[in-house]
C-alpha positions in Angstrom: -3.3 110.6 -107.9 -2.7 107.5 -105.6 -1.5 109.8 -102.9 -5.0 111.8 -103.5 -7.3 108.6 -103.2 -5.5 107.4 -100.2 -7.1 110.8 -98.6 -10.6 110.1 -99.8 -11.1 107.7 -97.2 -10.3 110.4 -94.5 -13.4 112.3 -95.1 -15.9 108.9 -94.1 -13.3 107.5 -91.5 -13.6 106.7 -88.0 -13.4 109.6 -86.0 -11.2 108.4 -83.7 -8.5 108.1 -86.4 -5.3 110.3 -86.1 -4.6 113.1 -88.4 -0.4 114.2 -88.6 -0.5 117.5 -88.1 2.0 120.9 -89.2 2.3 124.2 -88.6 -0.3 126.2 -87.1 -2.8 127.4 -90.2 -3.9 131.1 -89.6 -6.2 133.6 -91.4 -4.2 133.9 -94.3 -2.4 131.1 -94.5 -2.7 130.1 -98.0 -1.8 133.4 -99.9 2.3 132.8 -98.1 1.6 130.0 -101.3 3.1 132.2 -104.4 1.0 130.3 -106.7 -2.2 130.6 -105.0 -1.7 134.5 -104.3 -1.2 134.9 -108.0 -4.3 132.8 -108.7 -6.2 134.9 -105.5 -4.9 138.2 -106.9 -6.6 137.0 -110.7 -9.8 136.4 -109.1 -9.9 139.5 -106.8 -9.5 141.7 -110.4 -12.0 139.6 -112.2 -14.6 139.4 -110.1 -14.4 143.6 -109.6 -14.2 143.4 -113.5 -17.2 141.0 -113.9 -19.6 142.8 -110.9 -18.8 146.3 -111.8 -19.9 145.5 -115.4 -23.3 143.6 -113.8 -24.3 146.8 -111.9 -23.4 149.3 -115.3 -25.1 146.4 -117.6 -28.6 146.7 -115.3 -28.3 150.4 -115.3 -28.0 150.5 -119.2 -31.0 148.1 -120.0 -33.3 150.2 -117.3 -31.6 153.2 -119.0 -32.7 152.5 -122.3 -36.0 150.5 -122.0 -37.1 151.3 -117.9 -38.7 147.8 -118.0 -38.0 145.4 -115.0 -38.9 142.9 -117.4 -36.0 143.7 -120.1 -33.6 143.2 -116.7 -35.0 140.1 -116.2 -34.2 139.1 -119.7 -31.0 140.0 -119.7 -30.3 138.1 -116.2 -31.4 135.4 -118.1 -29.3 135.4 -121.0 -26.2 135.1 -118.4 -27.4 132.2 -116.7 -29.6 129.6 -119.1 -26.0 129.0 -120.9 -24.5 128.8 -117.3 -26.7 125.9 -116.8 -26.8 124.2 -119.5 -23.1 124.4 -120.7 -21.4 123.9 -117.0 -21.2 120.3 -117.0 -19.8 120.4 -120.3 -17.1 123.0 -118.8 -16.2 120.7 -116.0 -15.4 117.9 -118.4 -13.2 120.3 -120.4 -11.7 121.3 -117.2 -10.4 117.5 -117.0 -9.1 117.3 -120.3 -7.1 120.8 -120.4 -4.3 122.7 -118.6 -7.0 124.4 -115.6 -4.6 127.5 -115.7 -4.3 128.2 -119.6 -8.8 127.4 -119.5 -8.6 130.3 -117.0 -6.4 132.3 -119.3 -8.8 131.6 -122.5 -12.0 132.3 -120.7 -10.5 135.4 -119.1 -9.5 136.4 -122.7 -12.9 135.8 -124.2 -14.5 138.1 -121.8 -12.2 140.7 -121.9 -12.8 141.2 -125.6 -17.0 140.7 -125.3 -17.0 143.5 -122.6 -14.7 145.9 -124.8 -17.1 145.5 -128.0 -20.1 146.6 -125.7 -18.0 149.4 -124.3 -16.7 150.5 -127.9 -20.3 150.0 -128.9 -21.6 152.3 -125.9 -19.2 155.3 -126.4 -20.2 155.5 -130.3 -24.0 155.6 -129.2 -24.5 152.2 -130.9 -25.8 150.1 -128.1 -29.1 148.3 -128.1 -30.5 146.3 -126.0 -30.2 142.8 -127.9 -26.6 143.7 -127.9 -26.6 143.3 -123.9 -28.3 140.3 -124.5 -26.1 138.2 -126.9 -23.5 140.1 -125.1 -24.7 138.6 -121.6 -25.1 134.5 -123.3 -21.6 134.7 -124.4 -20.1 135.6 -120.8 -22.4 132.7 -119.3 -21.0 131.1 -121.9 -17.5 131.3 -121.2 -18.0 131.7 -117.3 -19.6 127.9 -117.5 -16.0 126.7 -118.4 -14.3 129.4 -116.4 -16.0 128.9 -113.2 -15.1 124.7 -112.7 -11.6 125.9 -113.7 -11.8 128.3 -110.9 -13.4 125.5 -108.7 -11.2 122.4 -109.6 -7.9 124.5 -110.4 -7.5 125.4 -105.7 -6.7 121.9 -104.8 -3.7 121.7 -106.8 -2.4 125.1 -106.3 -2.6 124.5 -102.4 -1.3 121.1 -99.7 -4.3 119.4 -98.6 -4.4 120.6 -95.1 -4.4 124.6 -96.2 -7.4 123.5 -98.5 -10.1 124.7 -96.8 -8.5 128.0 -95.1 -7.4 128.8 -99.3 -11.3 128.1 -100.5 -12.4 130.3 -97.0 -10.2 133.1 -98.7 -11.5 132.5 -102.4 -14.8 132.9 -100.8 -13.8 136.0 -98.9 -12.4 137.8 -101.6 -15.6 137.1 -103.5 -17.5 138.5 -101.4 -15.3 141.4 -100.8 -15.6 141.8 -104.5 -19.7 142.2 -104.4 -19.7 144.7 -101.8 -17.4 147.1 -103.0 -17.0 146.9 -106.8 -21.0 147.4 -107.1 -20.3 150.6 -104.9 -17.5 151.7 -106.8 -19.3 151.4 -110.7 -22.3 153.4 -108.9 -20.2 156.6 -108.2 -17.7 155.9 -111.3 -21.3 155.5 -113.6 -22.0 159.3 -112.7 -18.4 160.4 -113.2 -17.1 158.7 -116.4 -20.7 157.3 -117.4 -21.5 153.4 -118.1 -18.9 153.3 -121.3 -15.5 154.5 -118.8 -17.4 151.5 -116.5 -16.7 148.8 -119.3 -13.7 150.1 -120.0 -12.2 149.5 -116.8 -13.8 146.6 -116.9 -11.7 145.5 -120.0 -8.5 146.6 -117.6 -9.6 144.2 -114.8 -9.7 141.3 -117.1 -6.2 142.3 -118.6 -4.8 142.1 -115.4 -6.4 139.4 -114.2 -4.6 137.4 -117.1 -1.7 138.8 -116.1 -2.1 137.5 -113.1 -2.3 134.2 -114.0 0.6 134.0 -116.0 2.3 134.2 -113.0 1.0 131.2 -111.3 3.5 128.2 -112.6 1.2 125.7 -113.4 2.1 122.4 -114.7 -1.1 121.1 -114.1 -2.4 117.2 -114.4 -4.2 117.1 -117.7 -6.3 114.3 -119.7 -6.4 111.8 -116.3 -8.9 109.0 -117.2 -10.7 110.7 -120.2 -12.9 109.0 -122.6 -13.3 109.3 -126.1 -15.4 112.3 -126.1 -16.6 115.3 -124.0 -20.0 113.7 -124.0 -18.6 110.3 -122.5 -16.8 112.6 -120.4 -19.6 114.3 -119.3 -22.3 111.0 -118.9 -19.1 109.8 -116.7 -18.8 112.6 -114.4 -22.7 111.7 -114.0 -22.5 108.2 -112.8 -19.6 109.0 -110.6 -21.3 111.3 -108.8 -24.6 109.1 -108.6 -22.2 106.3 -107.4 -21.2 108.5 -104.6 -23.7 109.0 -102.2 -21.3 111.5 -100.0 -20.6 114.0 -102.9 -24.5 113.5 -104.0 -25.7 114.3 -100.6 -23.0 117.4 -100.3 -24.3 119.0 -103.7 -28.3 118.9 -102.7 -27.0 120.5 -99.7 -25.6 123.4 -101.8 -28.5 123.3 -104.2 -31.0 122.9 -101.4 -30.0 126.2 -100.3 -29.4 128.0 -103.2 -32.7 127.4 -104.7 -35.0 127.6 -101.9 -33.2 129.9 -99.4 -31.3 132.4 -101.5 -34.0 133.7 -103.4 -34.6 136.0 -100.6 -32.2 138.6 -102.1 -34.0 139.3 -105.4 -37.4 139.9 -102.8 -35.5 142.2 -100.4 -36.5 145.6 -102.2 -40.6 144.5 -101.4 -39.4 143.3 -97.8 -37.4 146.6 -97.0 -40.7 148.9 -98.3 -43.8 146.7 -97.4 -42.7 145.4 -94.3 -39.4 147.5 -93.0 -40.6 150.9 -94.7 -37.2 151.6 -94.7 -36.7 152.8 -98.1 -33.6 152.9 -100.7 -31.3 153.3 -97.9 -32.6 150.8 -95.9 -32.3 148.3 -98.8 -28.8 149.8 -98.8 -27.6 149.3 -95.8 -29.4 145.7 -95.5 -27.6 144.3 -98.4 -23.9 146.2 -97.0 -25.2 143.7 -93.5 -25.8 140.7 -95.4 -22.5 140.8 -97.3 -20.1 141.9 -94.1 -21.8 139.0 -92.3 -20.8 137.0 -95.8 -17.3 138.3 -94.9 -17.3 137.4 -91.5 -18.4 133.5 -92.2 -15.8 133.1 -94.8 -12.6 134.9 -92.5 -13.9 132.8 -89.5 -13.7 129.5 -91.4 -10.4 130.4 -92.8 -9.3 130.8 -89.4 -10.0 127.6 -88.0 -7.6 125.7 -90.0 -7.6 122.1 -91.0 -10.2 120.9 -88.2 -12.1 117.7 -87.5 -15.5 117.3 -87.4 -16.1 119.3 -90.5 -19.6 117.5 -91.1 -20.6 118.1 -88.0 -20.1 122.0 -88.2 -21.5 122.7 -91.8 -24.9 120.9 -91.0 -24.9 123.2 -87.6 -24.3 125.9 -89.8 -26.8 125.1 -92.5 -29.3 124.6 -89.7 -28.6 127.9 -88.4 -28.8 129.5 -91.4 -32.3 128.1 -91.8 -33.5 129.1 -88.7 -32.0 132.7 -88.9 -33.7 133.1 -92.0 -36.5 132.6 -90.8 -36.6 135.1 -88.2 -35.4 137.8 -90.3 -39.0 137.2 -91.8 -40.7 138.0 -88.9 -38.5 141.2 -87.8 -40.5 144.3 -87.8 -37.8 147.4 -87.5 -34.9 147.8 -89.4 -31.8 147.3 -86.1 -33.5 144.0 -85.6 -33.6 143.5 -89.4 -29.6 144.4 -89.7 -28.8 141.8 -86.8 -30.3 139.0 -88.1 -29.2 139.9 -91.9 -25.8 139.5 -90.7 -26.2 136.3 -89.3 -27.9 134.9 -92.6 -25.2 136.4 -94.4 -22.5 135.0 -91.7 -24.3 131.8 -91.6 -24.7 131.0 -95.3 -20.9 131.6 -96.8 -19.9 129.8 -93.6 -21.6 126.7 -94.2 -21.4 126.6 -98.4 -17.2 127.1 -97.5 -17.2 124.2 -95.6 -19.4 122.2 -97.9 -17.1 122.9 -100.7 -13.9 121.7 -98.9 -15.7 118.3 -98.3 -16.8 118.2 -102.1 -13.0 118.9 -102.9 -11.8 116.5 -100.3 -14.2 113.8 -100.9 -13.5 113.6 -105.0 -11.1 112.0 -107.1 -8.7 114.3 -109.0 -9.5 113.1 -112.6 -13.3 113.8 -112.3 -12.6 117.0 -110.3 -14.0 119.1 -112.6 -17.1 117.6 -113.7 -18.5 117.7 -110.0 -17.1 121.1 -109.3 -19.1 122.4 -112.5 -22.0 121.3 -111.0 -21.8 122.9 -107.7 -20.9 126.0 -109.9 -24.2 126.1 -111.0 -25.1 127.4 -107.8 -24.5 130.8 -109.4 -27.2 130.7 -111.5 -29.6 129.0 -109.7 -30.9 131.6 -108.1 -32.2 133.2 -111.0 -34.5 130.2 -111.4 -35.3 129.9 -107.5 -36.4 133.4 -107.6 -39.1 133.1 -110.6 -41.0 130.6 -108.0 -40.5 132.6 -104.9 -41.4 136.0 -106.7 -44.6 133.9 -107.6 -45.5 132.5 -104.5 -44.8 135.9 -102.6 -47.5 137.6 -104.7 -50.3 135.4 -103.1 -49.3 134.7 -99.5 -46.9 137.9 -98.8 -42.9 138.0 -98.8 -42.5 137.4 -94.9 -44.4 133.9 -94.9 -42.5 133.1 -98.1 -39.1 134.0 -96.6 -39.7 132.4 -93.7 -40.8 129.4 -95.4 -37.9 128.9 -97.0 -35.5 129.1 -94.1 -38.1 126.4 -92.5 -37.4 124.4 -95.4 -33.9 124.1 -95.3 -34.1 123.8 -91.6 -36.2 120.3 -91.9 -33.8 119.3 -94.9 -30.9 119.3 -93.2 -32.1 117.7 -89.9 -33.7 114.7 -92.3 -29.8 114.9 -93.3 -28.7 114.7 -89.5 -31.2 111.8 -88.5 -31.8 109.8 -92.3 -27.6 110.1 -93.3 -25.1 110.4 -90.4 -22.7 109.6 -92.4 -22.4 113.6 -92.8 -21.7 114.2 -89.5 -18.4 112.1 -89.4 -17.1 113.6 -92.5 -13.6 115.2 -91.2 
């Protein structure tokens, strides 16, 4: 841990100061790492697991009750435990062995998705099942997702960190174009049941997977007497630390304002774009190559300098591109700028993680990751305002306000806390 903490300081020091340098870091640098490709391979099948059962889960409720409200509901049975339990995973994630957590959670989520399947194909399946079903995985994805977080740093050398979150990122991504696609055309073929069930199989192997990463792992570092003291210390440390602080209202900033513009794209795409179900189609396909894009171009720069510099660009970018997707008017101009929202976002929340995971100490790791991992449910919260709003002044000038707003934040960030900008 001593050689970790005599990095810290790298991330707020003078810029002129000299980095040692190795090999060359390319695209996909970090999967030559046997560890980290096991790990990357895990996720890859997970995640296709985990978004192939979202998509079959939305088309079951709508199936069985055609209420957007019931959808709602369910959404929200995933991410309230999500947000209330992921600080408490993060402090787990300090006390236990990050690979065998991953394991467990992986475990518990397999089994929950193969009683709804079995439930489905007997004709059993009601819609409060979905519902308990959905609080248990935001249960167990609270203490799987800071695993997931905390676990890259010590799979991968310091310098490879950023390409190996960039492809973590990627393969996410990847993940939430196609597998969606794939549980759409499988849905019609071997119905929503053969869905789960291949779900079930993705989990399998993803804990297969992971049994092939050889993970000592550094375990108990620093903890207190309880998960709560854990927890209220994770707390003050990051209070204390007014570079990881101002790194995660960056992420939340844009999670909760900006990315609510997703769940408001079906009313942009017929009451502005009158584009239709294909135009919504091939909008979100845009948003998520340009996602793609952001996260293999940052994997490709390698261990850089000037890191701060280059996420706030981004975020400002991403703020102002935003907002002139609000204003487009035909569906080409629409597509353009989607990609560079898409592009601009991943880009900048990749780099932003890398300077969380650079700028923290190892034995709190996984309290701070767990709270940027409530980015993932944020936007279910975000988009109850912005849903709101949009119904009295219109979904352009609501979109477009919200890229404005992050915009203005993170120039306050640029002129009121410079300190960003040196972060390398």
């Amino acid at each position: 841990m001593e050689d970790f903490e005599r990095r810290v300081p790298l991330a707020e020091s003078d810029p002129g100061q000299i980095v040692p340098t190795g090999p060359r870091i390319t695209t996909f640098t970090s999967l030559r790492n046997r560890n980290y490709r096991w790990f990357w391979l895990s996720m890859l099948l997970s995640f296709s697991g985990l978004m192939m059962q979202n998509l079959a889960r939305g088309w079951l409720v709508y199936e069985l009750t055609s209420s957007p409200f019931a959808l709602g509901m369910v959404s929200a049975a995933w991410g309230v435990p999500m947000l209330l339990l992921a600080i408490y995973g993060g402090a787990v994630t300090d006390r236990v062995n990050k690979r065998n957590l991953l394991i467990i959670t992986q475990i518990a989520q397999g089994i929950i998705t193969a009683i709804i399947a079995i439930l489905i194909l007997t004709g059993a399946i009601a819609v409060w099942h979905l519902m308990v079903a959905a609080a248990f995985t935001g249960v167990t994805f609270a203490f799987n997702a800071p695993g997931r977080q905390a676990i890259i740093p010590e799979l991968v050398p310091g310098k490879e960190l950023m390409n190996a979150i960039a492809l973590n990122s990627m393969g996410v991504n990847l993940m939430r174009i196609g597998a969606p696609a794939l549980a759409g055309v499988l849905i019609a073929v071997i119905g929503v049941s053969g869905v789960y069930f291949i779900s079930v199989g993705l989990y399998a192997a993803a804990v297969a997977a992971l049994y092939m990463v050889s993970f000592p792992g550094r375990v108990g570092e620093r903890a207190t007497t309880s998960v709560t003291a854990d927890v209220l210390e994770g707390l003050k440390y990051i209070r204390r630390s007014p570079v990881i602080l101002s790194l995660l209202v960056l992420a939340f900033v844009s999670v909760l304002i900006a990315m609510p513009y997703m769940h408001l794209m079906p009313a942009f795409v017929v009451d502005v774009l009158d584009a239709g179900a294909p135009g919504l189609g091939w909008l979100s396909a845009a948003g998520g190559t340009g996602a793609l894009a952001g996260a293999l171009g940052i994997a490709s720069l390698g261990d850089f300098r000037k890191k701060g510099r280059l996420m706030l660009g981004i975020a400002f970018g991403f703020g102002v591109v935003l907002s002139l997707f609000a204003l487009s008017k035909s569906l080409p101009v629409a597509l353009v700028l989607i990609f560079g929202v898409g592009l601009a976002n991943n880009g900048y929340l990749v780099v932003n993680n890398t300077l969380i995971q650079t700028s923290v100490a190892n034995w709190v790791r996984g309290r701070v990751m767990s709270i940027y991992a409530m980015t993932f449910a944020l936007p279910l919260l975000g988009a109850l305002v912005v849903g709101a709003i949009a119904e009295k002044i219109g979904v352009p000038m609501v979109i477009a306000g919200c890229g404005i707003i992050v915009a203005l934040f993170v120039l306050a960030l640029v002129i009121f806390y410079p300190r960003l900008r040196r972060l390398e």
